[in-house]
C-alpha positions, 0 to 999 in steps of 0.5 A: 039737399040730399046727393049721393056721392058715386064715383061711376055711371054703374055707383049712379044707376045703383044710387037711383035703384036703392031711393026709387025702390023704397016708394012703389014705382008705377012709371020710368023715373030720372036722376042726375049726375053732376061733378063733385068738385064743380058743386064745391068750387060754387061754395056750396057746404057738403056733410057726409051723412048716413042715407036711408035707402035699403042698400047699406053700401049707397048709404055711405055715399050720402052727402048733404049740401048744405046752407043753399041759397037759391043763387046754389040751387040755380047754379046746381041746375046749371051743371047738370044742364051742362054736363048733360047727364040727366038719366031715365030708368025705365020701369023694367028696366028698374024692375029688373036691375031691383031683381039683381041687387036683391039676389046680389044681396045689395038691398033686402027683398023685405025692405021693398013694396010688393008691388016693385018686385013684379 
């Protein structure tokens, strides 16, 4: 299962900006945050690895969890459930923090369909 590891709420909106921008986004979308160290507590085998997002930096912060089992993704789903913080970006909202991390330079404008730019 594909994560990316932040270390704050602004790292986890930046994350969810950079993996939603490569697909067309035609409404608001969500992503969750859960702890690193509860996820590992559970067993549960983290490889860092190289993400495929056009923001080089979120790239970094990808990590894989490996060798899950169902009893794993049930257990993830409970942390997320209990830690409460499942977030939704609504499409201007998207739409306008795309814009500032292209003119930031963080993600490559020619990297992003036309239809998210707008």
């Amino acid at each position: 299962m594909s994560v990316f590891s932040v270390n704050s709420d602004a790292e986890g909106i930046r994350a969810a900006i950079a993996i939603a921008c490569k697909d067309v986004q035609e409404q608001a979308f969500g992503y969750a945050l859960f702890d690193v160290e509860a996820t590992q507590a559970l067993g549960i085998q983290i490889v860092a690895s190289g993400g495929d997002t056009p923001d080089p930096e979120v790239n970094v912060w990808h990590r894989e969890l490996r060798e899950l089992t169902f009893a794993h993704l049930s257990e993830v789903a409970k942390l997320i459930k209990q830690q409460d913080r499942v977030e939704d970006i609504p499409l201007p909202a998207f739409k306008d923090r795309l814009r500032l991390a292209i003119e930031a330079g963080q993600i490559e404008r020619g990297q992003v369909p036309r239809k998210n730019l707008g």
